[in-house]
C-alpha positions in Angstrom: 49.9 -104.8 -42.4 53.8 -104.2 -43.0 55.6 -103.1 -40.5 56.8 -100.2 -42.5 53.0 -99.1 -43.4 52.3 -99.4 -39.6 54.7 -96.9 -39.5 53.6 -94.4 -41.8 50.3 -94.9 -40.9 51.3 -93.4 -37.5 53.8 -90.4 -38.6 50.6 -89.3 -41.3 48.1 -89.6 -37.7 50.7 -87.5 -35.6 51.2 -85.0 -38.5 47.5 -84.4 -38.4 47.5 -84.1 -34.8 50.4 -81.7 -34.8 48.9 -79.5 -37.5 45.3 -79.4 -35.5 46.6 -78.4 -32.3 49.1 -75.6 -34.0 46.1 -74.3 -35.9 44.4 -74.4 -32.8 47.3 -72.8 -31.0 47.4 -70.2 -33.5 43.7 -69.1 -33.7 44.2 -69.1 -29.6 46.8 -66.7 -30.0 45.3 -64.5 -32.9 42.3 -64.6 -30.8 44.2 -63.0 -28.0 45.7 -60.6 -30.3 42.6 -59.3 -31.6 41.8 -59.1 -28.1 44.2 -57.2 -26.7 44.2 -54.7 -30.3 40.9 -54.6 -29.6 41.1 -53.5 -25.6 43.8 -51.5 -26.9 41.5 -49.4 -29.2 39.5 -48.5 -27.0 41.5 -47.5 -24.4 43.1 -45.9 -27.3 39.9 -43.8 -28.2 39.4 -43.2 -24.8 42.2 -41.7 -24.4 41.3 -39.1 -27.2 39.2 -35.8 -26.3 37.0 -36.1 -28.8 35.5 -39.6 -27.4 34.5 -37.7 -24.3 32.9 -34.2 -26.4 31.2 -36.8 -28.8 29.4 -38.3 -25.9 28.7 -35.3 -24.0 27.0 -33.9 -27.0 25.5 -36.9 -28.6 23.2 -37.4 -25.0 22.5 -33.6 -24.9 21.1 -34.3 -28.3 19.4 -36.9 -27.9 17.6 -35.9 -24.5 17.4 -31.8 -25.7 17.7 -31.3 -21.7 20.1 -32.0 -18.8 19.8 -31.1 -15.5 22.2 -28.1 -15.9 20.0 -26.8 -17.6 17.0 -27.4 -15.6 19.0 -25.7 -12.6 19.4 -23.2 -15.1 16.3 -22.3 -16.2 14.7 -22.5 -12.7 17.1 -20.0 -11.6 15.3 -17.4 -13.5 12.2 -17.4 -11.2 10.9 -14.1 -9.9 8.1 -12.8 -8.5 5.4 -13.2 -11.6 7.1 -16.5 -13.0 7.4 -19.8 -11.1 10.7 -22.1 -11.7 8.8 -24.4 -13.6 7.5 -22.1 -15.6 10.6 -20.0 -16.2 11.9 -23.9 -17.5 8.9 -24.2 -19.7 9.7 -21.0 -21.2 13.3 -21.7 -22.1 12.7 -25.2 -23.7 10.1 -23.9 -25.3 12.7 -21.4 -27.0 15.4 -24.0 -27.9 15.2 -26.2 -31.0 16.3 -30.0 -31.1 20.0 -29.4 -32.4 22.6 -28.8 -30.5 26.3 -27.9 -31.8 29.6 -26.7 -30.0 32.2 -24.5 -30.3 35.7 -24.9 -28.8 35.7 -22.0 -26.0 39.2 -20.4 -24.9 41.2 -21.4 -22.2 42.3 -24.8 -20.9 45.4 -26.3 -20.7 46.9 -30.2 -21.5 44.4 -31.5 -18.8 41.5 -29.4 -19.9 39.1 -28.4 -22.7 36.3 -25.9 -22.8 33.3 -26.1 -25.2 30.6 -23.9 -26.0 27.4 -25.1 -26.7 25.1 -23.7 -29.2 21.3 -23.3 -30.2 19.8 -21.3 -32.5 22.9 -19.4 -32.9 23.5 -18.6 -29.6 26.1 -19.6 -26.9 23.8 -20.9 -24.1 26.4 -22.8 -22.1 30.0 -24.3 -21.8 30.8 -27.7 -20.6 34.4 -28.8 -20.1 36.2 -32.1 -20.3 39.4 -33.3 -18.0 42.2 -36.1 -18.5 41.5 -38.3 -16.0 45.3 -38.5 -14.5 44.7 -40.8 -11.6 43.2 -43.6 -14.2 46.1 -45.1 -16.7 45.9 -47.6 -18.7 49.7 -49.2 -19.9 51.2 -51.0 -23.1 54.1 -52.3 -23.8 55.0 -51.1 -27.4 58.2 -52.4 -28.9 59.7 -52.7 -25.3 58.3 -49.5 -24.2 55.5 -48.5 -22.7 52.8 -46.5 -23.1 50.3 -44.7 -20.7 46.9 -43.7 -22.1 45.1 -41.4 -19.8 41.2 -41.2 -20.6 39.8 -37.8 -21.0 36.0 -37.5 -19.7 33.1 -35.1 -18.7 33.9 -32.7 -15.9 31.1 -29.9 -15.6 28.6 -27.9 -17.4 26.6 -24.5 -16.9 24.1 -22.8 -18.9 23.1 -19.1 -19.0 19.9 -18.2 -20.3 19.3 -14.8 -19.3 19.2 -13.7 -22.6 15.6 -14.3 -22.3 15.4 -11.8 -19.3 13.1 -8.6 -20.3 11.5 -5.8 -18.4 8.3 -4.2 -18.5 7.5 -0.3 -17.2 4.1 0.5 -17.0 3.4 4.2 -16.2 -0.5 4.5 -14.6 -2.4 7.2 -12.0 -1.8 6.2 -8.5 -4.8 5.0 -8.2 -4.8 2.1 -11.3 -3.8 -1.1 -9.8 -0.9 -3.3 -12.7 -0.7 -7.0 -12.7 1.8 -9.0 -14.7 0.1 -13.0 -14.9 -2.5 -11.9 -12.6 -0.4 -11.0 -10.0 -1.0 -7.5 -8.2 2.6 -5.2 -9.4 3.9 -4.0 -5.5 4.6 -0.6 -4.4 8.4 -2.7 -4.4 8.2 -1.9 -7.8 7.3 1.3 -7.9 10.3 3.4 -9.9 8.9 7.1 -9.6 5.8 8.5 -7.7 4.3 11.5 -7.9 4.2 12.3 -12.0 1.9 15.2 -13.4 -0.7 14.5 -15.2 0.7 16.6 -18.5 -3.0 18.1 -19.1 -2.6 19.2 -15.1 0.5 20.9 -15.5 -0.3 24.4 -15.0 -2.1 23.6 -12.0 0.1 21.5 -9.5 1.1 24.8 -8.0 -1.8 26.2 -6.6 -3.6 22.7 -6.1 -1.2 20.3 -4.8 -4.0 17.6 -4.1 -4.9 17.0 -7.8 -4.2 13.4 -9.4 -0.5 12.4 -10.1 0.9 8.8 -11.5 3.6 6.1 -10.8 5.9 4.5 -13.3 6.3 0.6 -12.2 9.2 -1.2 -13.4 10.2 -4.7 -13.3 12.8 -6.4 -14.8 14.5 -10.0 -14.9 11.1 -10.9 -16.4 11.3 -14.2 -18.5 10.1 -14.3 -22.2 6.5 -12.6 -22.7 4.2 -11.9 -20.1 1.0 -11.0 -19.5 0.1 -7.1 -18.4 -2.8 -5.4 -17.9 -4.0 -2.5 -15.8 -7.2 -1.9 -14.0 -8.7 1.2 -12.7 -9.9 2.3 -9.6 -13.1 0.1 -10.2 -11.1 -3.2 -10.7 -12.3 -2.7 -14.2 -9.3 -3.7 -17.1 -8.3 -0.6 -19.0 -6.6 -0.5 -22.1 -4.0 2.9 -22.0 -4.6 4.7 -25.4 -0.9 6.4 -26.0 -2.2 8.4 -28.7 -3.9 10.5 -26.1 -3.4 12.9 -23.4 -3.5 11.8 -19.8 -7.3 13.1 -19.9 -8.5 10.3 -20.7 -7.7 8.8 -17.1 -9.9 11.6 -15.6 -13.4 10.9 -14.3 -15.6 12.7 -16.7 -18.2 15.3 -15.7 -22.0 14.2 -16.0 -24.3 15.1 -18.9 -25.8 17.5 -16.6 -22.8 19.1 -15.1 -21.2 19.7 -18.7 -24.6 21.7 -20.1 -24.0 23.9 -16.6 -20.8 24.1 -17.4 -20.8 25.3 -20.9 -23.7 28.0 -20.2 -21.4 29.3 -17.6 -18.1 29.7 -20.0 -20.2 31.0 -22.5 -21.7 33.8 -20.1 -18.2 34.4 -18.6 -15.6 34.7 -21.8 -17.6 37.6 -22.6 -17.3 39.4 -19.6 -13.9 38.6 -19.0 -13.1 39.7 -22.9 -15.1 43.1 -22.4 -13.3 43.5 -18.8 -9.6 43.1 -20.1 -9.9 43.8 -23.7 -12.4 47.6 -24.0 -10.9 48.9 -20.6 -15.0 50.1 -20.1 -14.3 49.3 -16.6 -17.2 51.1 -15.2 -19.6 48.8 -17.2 -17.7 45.9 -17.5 -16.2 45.5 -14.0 -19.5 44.7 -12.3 -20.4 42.5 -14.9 -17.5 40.2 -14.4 -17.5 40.1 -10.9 -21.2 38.4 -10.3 -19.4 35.4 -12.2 -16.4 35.1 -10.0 -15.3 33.7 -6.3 -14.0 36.6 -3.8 -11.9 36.0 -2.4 -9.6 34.2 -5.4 -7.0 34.6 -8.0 -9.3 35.9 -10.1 -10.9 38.1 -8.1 -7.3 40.0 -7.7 -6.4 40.1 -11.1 -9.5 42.1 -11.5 -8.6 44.6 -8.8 -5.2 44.7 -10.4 -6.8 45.9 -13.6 -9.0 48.6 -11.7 -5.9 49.7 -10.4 -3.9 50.2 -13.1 -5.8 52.2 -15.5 -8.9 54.4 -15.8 -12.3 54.3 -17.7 -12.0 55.2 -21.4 -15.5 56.3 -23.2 -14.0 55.5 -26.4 -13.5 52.0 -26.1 -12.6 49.0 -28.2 -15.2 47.2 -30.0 -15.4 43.7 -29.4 -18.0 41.4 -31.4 -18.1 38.0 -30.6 -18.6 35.1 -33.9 -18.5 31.6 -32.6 -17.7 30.2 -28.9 -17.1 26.3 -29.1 -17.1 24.7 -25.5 -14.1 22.0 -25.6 -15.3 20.5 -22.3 -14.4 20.3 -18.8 -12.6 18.2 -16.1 -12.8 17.9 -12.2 -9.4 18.6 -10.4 -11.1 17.8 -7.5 -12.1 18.9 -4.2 -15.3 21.0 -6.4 -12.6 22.7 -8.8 -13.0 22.1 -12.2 -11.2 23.1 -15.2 -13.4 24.4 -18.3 -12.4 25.2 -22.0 -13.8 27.3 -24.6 -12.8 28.4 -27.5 -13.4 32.1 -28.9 -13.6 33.9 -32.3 -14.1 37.5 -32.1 -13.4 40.4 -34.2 -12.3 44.1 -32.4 -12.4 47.1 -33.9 -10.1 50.2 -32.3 -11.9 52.8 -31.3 -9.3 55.6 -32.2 -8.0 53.5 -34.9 -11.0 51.7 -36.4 -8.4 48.9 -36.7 -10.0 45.5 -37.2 -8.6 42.4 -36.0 -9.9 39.0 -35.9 -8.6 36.6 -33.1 -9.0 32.9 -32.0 -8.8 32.2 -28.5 -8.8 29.3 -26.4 -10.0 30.1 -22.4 -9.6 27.6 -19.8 -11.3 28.7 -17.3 -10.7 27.6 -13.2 -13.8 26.9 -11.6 -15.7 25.8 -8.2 -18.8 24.9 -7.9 -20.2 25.8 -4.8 -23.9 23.6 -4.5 -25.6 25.2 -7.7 -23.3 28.1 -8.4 -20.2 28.0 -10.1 -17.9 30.9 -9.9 -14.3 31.1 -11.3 -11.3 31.5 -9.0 -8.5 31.8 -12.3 -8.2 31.8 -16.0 -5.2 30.0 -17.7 
């Protein structure tokens, strides 16, 4: 070989070799490039508050619980509704999506954001600039600090869920909520009148009365019932008077009862409406208690007038017995209703009336006698 190919031979083989290692040189140093554009992106996005919300939110979604909210949630115990119960509740509330809001306040350092489910604000969480942790680049001779933002704290608040429940029962009726007994802690006011008692508080203060419970911070629905004196569950029918918490009178006691108030409205109507005293005075009394109310409003009568022998006429059409309930102690109260027509005896005047006659009774062994007449 010539000495001159020799020599080309060697400038084409260190050509090559040039070109190789400056390619290689230069995918080294595009390598590194991308590198450090690449660690610079990052740090970049890091750097940005919304890489930190993003996150925060994107593990809230994908778990639907965080132990903020468990504290939460368990907070909310009481004394019907266990913490893991009160959690159960509020997760069973919440759906799988959750959004946020950006919340007031916060500053360069800080950002507040609600958090949302079902439309609702349930909690706020809140991201800081990490100041102590810098990352620097040099930029065209300058350089640059990027600061990365990250999570800070959370806090939920689900006492939207909190309810109360007022029960309002005779003293006597025992109220559970989740079959647990309702305290007298939880009694808000004692001592309530029965409202078909009311005329009779005065002169009996012994008779039945009723407490109002209340209870509040409850979670979600629970379960109430009420039980009577028996420990048997009753079902309060608000549609009715309070009568329908008092111990009904036997079979027996209620066809005594209603041949006595039958007997007596007529005496009592002949006593105080045909001023026959003479006849009508003796035929009261056998039928009530001396000495009693009753008793003195009769003597009152006597007192006050004199014996007519033209007296009214009193005929009696229909009497309806409407029942009768124990005050206790032997006292019961009896109603009957009574249509009678009276004719004047000056003035031949007719006039028909409808009158209902409770009647204030204690029954003494067998006998009953009346003590007052409301």
């Amino acid at each position: 070989m010539s000495k001159s190919a020799k020599r080309r031979r060697r400038g084409t083989i260190f050509y090559w070799t040039c070109l190789i290692i400056f390619i290689a040189a230069l995918f080294v140093a595009v390598f590194m490039a991308l590198g450090i554009v690449k660690e610079f992106a990052l740090d970049y996005e890091a750097s940005m508050p919304d890489y930190a919300i993003n996150e925060y939110m994107d593990n809230l979604n994908k778990s639907g619980w965080n132990n903020s909210m468990d504290l939460a949630a368990g907070n909310l115990a009481n004394d019907f509704q266990s913490a893991d119960e009160c959690v159960e509740i509020v997760k069973a509330g919440l759906n799988s999506e959750f959004t946020k809001i950006k919340a007031p306040g916060g500053d360069d350092n800080t950002t507040y954001y609600n958090v949302v489910n079902n439309g609702r604000n349930i909690g706020t969480f809140s991201i800081v600039k990490d100041v102590f942790a810098k990352t620097s680049f040099d930029v065209l001779e300058k350089y640059v600090d990027l600061h990365p933002w990250k999570f800070n704290s959370d806090s939920y608040d689900f006492s939207y869920l909190n309810k109360s429940v007022e029960e309002t029962v005779p003293s006597t009726y025992t109220v559970k909520i989740n079959d647990i007994d309702i305290g007298e802690a939880y009694i808000a006011e004692s001592g309530i009148h029965y409202d078909v008692l009311e005329d009779y508080y005065k002169d009996y203060p012994d008779l039945p009365t009723k407490v109002t419970y209340r209870v509040e911070n409850l979670v979600g629905d629970v379960d109430l019932k009420v039980y009577n004196e028996n420990g048997e569950e009753y079902v309060i029918d608000w549609t009715q008077d309070d009568s329908q918490f008092m111990t009904p009178c036997s079979q027996e006691e209620l066809a005594q009862f209603q041949a006595f108030a039958d007997e007596f409205v007529e005496a009592y109507q002949y006593f105080f409406g045909t001023r026959n005293i003479d006849y009508t005075y003796p035929n009261l009394l056998k039928f009530v208690k001396q000495p009693s109310t009753m008793f003195d409003l009769m003597r009152a009568q006597v007192d006050s007038g004199t014996s007519y022998i033209h007296y009214d006429n009193i005929v009696f059409n229909n009497k309806t017995f409407n029942g009768a309930f124990t005050l206790g102690g032997g006292f019961y109260v009896l109603s009957e209703t009574v249509e009678s027509t009276t004719t004047g005896a000056t003035t031949y005047k007719t006039v028909h009336e409808t009158t209902t006659i409770k009647i204030i009774v204690v029954k003494e062994g067998d006998q009953i006698l009346a003590v007052n007449v409301a």
